[in-house]
C-alpha positions as CSV (number, residue, x, y, z in Angstrom):
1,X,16.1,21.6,3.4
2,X,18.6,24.3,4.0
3,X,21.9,25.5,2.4
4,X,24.1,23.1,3.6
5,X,22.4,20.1,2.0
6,X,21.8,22.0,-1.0
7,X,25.7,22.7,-1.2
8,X,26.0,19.4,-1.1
9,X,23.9,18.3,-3.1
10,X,25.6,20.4,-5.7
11,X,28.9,19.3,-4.9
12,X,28.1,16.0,-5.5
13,X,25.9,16.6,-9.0
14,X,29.2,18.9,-10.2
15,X,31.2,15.7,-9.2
16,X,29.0,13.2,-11.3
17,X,29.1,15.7,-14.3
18,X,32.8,15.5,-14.1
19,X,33.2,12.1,-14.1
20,X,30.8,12.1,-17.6
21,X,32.2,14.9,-19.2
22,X,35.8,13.3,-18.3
23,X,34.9,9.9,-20.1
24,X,33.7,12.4,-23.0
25,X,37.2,14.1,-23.5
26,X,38.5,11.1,-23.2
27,X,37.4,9.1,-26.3
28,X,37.3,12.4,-28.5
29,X,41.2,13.4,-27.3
30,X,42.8,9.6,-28.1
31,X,41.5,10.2,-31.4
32,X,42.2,13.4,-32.4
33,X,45.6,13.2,-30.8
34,X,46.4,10.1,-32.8
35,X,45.4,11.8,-35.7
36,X,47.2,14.5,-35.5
37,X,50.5,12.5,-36.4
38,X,49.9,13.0,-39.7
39,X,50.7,16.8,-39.3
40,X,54.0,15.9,-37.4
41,X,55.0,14.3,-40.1
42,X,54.2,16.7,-43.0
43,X,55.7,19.7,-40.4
44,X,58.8,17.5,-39.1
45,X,59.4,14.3,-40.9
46,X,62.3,13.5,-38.9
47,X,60.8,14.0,-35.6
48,X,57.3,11.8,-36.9
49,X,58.5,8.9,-35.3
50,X,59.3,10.7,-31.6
51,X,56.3,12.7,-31.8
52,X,54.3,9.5,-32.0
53,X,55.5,7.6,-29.3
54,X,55.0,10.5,-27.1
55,X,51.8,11.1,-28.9
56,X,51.1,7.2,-27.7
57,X,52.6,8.4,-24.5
58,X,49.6,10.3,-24.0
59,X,46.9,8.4,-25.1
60,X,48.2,5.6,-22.8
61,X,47.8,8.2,-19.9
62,X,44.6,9.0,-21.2
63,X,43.2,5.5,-20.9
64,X,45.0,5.6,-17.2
65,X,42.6,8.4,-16.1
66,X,39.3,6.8,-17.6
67,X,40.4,3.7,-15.8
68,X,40.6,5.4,-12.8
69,X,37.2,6.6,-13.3
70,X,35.9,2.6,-13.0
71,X,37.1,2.1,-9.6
72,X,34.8,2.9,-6.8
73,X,37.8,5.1,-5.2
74,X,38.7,7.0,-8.6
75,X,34.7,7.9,-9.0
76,X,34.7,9.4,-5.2
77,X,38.2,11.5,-6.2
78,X,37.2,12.1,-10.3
79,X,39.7,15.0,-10.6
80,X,42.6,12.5,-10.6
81,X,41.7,11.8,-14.7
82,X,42.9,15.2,-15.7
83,X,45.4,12.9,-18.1
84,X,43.0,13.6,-20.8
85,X,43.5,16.9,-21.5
86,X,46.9,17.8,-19.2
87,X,48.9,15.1,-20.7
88,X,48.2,16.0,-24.9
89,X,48.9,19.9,-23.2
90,X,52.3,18.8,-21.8
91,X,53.2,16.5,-25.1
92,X,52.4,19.6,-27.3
93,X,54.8,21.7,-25.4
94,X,57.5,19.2,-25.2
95,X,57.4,19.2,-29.1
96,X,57.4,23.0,-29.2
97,X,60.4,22.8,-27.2
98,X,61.6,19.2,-29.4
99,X,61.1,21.2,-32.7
100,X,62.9,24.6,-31.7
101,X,61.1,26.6,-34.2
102,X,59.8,29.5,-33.4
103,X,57.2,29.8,-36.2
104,X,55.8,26.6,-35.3
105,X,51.8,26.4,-35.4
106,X,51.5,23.8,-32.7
107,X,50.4,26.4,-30.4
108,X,47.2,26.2,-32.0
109,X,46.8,22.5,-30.4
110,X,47.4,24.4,-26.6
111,X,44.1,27.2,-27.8
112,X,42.2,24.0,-28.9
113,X,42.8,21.9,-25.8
114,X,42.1,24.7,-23.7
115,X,38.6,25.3,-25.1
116,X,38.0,21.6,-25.0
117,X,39.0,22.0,-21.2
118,X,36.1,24.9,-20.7
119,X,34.0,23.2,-22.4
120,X,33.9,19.9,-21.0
121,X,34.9,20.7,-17.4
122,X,32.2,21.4,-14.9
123,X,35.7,23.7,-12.8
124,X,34.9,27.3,-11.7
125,X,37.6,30.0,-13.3
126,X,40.0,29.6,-10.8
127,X,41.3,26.0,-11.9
128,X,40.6,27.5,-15.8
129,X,42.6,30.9,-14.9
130,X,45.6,28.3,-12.8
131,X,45.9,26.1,-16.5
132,X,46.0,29.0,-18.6
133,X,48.4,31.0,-16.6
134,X,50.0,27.5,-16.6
135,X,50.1,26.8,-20.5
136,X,51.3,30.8,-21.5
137,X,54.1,30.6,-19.1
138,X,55.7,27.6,-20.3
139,X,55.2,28.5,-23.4
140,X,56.7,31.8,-22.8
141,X,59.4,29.6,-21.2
142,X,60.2,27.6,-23.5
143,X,60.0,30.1,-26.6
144,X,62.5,32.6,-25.2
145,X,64.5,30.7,-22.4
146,X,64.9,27.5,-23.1
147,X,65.6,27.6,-26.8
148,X,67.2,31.1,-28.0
149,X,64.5,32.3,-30.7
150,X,65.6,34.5,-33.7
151,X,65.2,37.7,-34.2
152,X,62.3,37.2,-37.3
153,X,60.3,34.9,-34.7
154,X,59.9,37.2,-32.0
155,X,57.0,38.5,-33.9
156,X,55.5,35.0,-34.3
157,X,56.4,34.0,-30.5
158,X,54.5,37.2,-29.2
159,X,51.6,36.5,-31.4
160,X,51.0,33.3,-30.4
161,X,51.0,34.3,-26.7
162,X,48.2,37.0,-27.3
163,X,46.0,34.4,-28.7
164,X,46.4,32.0,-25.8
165,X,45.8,35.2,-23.5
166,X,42.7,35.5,-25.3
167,X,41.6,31.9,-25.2
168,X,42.6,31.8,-21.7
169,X,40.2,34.5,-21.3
170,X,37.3,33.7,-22.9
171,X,37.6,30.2,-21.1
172,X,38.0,31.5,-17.8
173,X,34.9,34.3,-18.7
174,X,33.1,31.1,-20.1
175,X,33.7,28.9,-17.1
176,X,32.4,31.9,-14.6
177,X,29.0,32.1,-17.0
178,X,28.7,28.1,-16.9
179,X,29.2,27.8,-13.3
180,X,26.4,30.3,-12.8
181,X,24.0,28.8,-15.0
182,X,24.9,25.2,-14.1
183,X,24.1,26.5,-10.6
184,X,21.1,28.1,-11.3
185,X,20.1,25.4,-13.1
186,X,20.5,22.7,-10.1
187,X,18.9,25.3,-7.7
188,X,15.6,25.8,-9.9
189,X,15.5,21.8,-10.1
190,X,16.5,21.4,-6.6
191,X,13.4,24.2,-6.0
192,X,11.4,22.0,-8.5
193,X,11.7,18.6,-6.6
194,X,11.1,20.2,-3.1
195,X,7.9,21.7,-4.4
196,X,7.0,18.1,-5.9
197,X,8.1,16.6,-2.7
198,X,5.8,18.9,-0.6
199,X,3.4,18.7,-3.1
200,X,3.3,14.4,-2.9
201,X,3.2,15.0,0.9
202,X,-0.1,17.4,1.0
203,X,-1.3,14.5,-1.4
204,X,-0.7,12.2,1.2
205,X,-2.3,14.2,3.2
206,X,-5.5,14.9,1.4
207,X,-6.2,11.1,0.6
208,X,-5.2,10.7,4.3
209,X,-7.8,13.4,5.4
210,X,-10.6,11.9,2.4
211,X,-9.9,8.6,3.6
212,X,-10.6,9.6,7.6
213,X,-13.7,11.6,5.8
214,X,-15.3,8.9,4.2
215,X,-14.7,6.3,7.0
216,X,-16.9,9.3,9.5
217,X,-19.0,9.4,7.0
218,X,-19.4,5.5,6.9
219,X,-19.8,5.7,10.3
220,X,-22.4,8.3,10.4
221,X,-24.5,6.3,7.8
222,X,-24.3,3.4,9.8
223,X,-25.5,4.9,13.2
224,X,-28.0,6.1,10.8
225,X,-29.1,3.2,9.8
226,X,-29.0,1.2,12.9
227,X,-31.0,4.9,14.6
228,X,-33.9,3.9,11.6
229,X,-33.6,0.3,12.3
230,X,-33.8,0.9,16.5
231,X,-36.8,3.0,15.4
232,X,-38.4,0.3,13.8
233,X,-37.9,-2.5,16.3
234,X,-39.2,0.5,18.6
235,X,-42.2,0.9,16.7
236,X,-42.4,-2.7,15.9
237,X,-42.3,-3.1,19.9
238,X,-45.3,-0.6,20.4
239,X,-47.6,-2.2,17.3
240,X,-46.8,-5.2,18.4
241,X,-47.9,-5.2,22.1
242,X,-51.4,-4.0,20.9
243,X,-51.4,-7.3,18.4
244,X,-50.3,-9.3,21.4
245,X,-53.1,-8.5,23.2
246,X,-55.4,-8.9,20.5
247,X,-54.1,-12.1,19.9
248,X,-53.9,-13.3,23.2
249,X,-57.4,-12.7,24.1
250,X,-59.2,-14.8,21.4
251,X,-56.1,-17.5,22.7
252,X,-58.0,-17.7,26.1
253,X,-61.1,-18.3,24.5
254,X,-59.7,-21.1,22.4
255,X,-58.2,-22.6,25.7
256,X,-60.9,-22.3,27.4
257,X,-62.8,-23.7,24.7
258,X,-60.6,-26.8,24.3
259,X,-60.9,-27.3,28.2
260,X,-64.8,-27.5,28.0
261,X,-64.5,-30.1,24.7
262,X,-62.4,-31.8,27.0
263,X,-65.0,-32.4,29.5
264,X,-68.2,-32.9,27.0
265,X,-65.7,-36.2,25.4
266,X,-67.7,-38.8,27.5
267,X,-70.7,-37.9,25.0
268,X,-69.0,-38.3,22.2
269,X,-69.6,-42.0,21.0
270,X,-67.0,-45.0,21.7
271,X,-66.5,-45.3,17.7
272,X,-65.2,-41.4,17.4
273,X,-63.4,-40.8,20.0
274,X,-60.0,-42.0,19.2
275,X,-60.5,-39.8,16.0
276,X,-62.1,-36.7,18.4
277,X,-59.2,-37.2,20.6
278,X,-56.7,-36.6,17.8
279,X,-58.1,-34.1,16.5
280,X,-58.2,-32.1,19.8
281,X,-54.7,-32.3,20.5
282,X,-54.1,-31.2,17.1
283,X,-56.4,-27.8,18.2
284,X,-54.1,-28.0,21.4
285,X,-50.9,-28.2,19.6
286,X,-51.6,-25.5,17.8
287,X,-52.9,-23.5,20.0
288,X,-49.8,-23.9,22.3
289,X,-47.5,-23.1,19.1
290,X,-49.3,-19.6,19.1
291,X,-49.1,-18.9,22.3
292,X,-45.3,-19.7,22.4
293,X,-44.7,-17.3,19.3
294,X,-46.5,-14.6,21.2
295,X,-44.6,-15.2,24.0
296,X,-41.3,-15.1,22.0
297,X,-42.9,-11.9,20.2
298,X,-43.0,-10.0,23.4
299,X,-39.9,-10.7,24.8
300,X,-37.4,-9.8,21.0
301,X,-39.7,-6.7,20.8
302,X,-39.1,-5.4,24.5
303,X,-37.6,-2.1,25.0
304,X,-35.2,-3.0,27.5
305,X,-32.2,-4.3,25.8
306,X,-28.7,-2.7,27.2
307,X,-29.1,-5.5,30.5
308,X,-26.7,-8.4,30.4
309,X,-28.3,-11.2,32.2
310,X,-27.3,-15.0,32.7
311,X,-29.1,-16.5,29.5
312,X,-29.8,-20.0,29.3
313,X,-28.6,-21.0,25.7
314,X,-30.6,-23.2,24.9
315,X,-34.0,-21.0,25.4
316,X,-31.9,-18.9,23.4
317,X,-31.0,-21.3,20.1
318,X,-35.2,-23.0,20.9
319,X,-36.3,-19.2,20.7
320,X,-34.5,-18.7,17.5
321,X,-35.2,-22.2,15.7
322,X,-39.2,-21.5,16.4
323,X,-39.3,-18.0,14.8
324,X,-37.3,-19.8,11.4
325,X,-39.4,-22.9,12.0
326,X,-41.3,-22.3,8.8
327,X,-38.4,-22.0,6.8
328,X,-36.7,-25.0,8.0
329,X,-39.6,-27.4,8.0
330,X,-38.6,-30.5,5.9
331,X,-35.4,-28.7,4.0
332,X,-32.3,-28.4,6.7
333,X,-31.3,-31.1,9.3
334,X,-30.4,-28.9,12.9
335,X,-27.9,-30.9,14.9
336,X,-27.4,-29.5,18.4
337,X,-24.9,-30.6,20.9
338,X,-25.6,-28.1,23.6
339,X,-24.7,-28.8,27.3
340,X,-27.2,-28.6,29.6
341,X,-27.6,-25.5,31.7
342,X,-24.6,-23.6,29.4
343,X,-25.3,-20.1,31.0
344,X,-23.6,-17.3,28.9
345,X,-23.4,-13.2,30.1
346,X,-25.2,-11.6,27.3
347,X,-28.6,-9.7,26.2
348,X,-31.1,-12.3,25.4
349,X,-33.2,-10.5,23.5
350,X,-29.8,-9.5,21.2
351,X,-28.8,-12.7,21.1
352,X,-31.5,-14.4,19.9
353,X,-31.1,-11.6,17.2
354,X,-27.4,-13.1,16.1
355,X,-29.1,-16.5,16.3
356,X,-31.8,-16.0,14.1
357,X,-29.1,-14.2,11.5
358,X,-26.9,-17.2,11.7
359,X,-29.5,-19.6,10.8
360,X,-31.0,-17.4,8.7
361,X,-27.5,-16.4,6.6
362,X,-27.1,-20.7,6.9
363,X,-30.6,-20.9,5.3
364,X,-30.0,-18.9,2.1
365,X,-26.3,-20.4,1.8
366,X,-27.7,-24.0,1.6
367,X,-30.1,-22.8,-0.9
368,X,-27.6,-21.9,-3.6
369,X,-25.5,-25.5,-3.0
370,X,-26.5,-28.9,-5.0
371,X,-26.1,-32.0,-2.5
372,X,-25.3,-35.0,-3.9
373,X,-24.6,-38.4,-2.5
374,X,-26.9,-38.8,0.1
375,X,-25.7,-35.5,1.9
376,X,-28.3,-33.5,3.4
377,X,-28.5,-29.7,4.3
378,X,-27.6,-29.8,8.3
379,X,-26.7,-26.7,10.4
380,X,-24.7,-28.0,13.6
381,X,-25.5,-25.6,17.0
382,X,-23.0,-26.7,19.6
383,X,-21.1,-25.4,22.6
384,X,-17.9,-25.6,24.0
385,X,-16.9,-25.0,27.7
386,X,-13.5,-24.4,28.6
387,X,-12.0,-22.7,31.6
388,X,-11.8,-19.1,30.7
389,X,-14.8,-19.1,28.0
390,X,-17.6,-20.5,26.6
391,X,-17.7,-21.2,22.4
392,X,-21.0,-21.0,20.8
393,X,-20.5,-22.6,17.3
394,X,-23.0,-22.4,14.5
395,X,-21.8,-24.5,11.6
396,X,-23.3,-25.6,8.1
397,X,-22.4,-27.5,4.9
398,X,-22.9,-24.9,2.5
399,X,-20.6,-23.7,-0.8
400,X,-18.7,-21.4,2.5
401,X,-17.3,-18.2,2.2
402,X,-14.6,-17.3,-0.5
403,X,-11.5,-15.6,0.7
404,X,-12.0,-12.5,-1.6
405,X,-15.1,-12.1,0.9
406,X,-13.3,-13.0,4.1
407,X,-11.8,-9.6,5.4
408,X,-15.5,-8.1,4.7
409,X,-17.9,-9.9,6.1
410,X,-18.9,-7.8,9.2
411,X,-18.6,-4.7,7.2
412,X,-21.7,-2.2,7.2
413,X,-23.7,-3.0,3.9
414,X,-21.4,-5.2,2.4
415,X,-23.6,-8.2,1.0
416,X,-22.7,-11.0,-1.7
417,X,-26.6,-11.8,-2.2
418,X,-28.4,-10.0,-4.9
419,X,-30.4,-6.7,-5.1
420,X,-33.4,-7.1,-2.9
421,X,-32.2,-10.0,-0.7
422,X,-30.2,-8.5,1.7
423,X,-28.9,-4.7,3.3
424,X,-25.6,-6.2,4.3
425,X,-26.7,-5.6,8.1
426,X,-27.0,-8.5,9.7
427,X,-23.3,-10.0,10.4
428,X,-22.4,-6.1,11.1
429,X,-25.1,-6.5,14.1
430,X,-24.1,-9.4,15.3
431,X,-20.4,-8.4,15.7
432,X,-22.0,-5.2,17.8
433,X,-23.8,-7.1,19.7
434,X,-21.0,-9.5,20.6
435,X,-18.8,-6.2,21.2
436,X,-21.3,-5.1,23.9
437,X,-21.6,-8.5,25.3
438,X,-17.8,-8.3,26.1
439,X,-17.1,-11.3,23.3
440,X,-16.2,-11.7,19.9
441,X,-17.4,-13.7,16.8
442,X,-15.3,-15.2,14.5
443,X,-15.5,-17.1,11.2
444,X,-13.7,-20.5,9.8
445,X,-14.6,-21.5,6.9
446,X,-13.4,-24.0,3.6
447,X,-15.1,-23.1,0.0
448,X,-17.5,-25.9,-1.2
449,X,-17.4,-27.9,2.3
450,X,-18.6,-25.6,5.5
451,X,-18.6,-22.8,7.2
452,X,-18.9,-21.8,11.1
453,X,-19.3,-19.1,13.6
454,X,-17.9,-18.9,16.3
455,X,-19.1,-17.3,19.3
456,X,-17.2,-16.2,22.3
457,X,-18.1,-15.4,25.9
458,X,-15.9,-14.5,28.3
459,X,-16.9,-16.3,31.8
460,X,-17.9,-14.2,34.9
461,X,-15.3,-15.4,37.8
462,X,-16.7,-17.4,40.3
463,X,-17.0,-15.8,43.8
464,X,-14.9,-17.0,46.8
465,X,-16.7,-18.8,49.3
């Protein structure tokens, strides 16, 4: 801030101090000057009773000025409520000149109400120098012009003027030493605040700064983590295509197998084969299930997965289901109303990823809810076409998501399940993978009743023909 708003800002403390230190003399003048009528009438009992009506007079102004002071335009223009020490002033000369005695001692009252005026106003000496030069003039006035003095008072009259010099003097001296430590006062608290000010701002700063730091570093453990987990589906990948082969291998011998059994059932006796039959396509069955796991293996675990290809949902949400088959068998009801051919641009391999997180996240929310009334655990897969997109919802009647959880949910590591269950990655992944797929996922959900995600894909524009 520069000097300007500093002067100011000075200006306008100097002005509030004024107004304070006015309503001060104020209340301690009407009471003093009141009091004092009981000296008028010891000194001049036949002048008590004018002496008090000016001394009334006075107070009445008084209570003028602080009134002034309570309007909004009397605060802005304070040095209008000089009443409370100019108008006892004036009233104490006018009975100097009233009484027309040159030994009075009521120029004792003008030295008292000119210390009470250094003291309690905020002026420089140059309003203090005006009102003393002021007050010893008419005194001077009124002691040897206005009224002829005699020739015993001159002594008195002449005294009395020294000691007003002098108060006028030291008020004037005191006023230059109060305005120079009332301003050095404001400019070490004006120095104080700006320092505090700066100070709050480099604060702001710093947490600004710490905040950005910790949200990099966030980051950084993030593409950490997601670097160890890519190295694991990587190494997962390259383990796993040995297993596949392994696996695949004694799978041709089983089909092979089952083919031959096939053709040796015409020795198998009329009374068995109903039972041999069954049995077989059990051996079949699974055989097939095996072979479609592998299959399913290969294809999550291949290292090409940056391509966006037109995916056929429902291989997608079939591919998913099997690899959570286990889990599901007998405990959750899937309900899928998915159109037939719904193509979406995405990864397939990543999306059966978010698919398998969904139901899996579905999975261990059902868990943790009591059904009652004949309700069943369901998760609902279903798709919606509209013009511009195509919604992939994945709903079920778990306890939901509360709202304290909402804004979280597809942070990095942030997981309500306990120790052990869960790194807090998966609904992170999914929103990445929904990011690079040019979509977005979203989440609707009412405590105690359901929850569903939504899935978003925006549609590839048709070519003109």
């Amino acid at each position: 801030m520069n000097e300007a708003e500093f002067q100011k800002a000075y200006a306008e403390q100097t002005r509030r101090n004024y107004i304070v230190r006015a309503t001060l003399g104020t209340f301690v003048s009407i009471p003093l000057n009141l009091f004092c009528s009981f000296m008028d009438h010891q000194m001049y009992p036949k002048l008590a009773g004018n002496f008090f009506m000016m001394r009334v007079a006075s107070v009445f102004l008084s209570l003028l000025g602080w009134l002034w002071l309570k309007t909004a335009y009397g605060r802005e223009h304070p040095r209008w409520s000089v009443t409370w020490y100019l108008s006892p002033l004036l009233i104490i000369l006018w009975m100097i000149y009233e009484a027309n005695d040159g030994y009075s001692f009521y120029y004792a009252g003008l030295n008292i109400i000119l210390l009470g005026m250094g003291l309690l106003t905020p002026w420089a000496y140059v309003q203090n120098l005006v009102v003393s030069v002021f007050v010893v003039a008419m005194y001077l006035l009124i002691s040897l012009v206005l009224r002829t003095p005699t020739t015993d008072s001159y002594g008195y009259i002449m005294n009395n003027v020294t000691f007003l010099i002098l108060t006028g003097v030291l008020v004037v001296s005191g006023s230059v030493a109060n305005a120079r430590l009332r301003l050095r006062e404001f400019r070490l608290r004006w120095d104080l605040d700006i320092s505090r000010n700066q100070v709050q701002e480099n604060n702001v700063t710093l947490d600004h700064q710490n905040k950005e730091l910790a949200d990099t570093i966030q980051k950084l453990t993030e593409a950490e983590s997601q670097l160890v987990q890519s190295e694991k589906m990587a190494s997962l990948g390259r383990m796993s295509a040995g297993i596949i082969h392994e696996i695949n291998n004694p799978l041709n011998f089983a089909t092979t197998g089952l083919f031959t059994l096939r053709k040796k059932a015409k020795h198998i006796a009329p009374e068995q084969m109903e039972e041999y039959n069954d049995t077989l396509k059990d051996v079949e069955e699974g055989v097939s299930r095996v072979k479609n796991i592998v299959s399913d293996l290969r294809m999550f675990t291949h290292p090409n997965t940056d391509n966006l290809d037109q995916v056929d949902v429902n291989e997608v949400v079939t591919s998913a289901l099997r690899f959570l088959s286990n889990e599901m068998k007998d405990k959750v009801v899937i309900e899928q109303k998915l159109a037939d051919g719904q193509i979406v641009q995405a990864n397939k391999n990543k999306l059966i990823h978010v698919f398998v997180n969904l139901f899996q996240n579905s999975l261990d929310a059902l868990k943790s809810k009591p059904f009652n009334n004949g309700e069943r655990p369901t998760i609902w897969v279903e798709s919606v076409d509209s013009n511009d997109k195509v919604a992939l919802l994945v709903r079920d009647n778990g306890p939901g998501i509360t709202s304290e959880h909402m804004d979280k949910i597809f942070d990095p590591f942030y997981t309500t399940k306990d120790v052990g269950e869960g790194m807090g990655l998966g609904l992170s992944i999914c929103y990445r993978i929904m990011q690079e797929a040019k979509g977005r996922i979203t989440v609707r959900t009412e405590p105690g009743k359901l929850c569903e995600f939504r899935l978003e894909f925006p549609k590839e524009p048709k070519a003109n023909l």
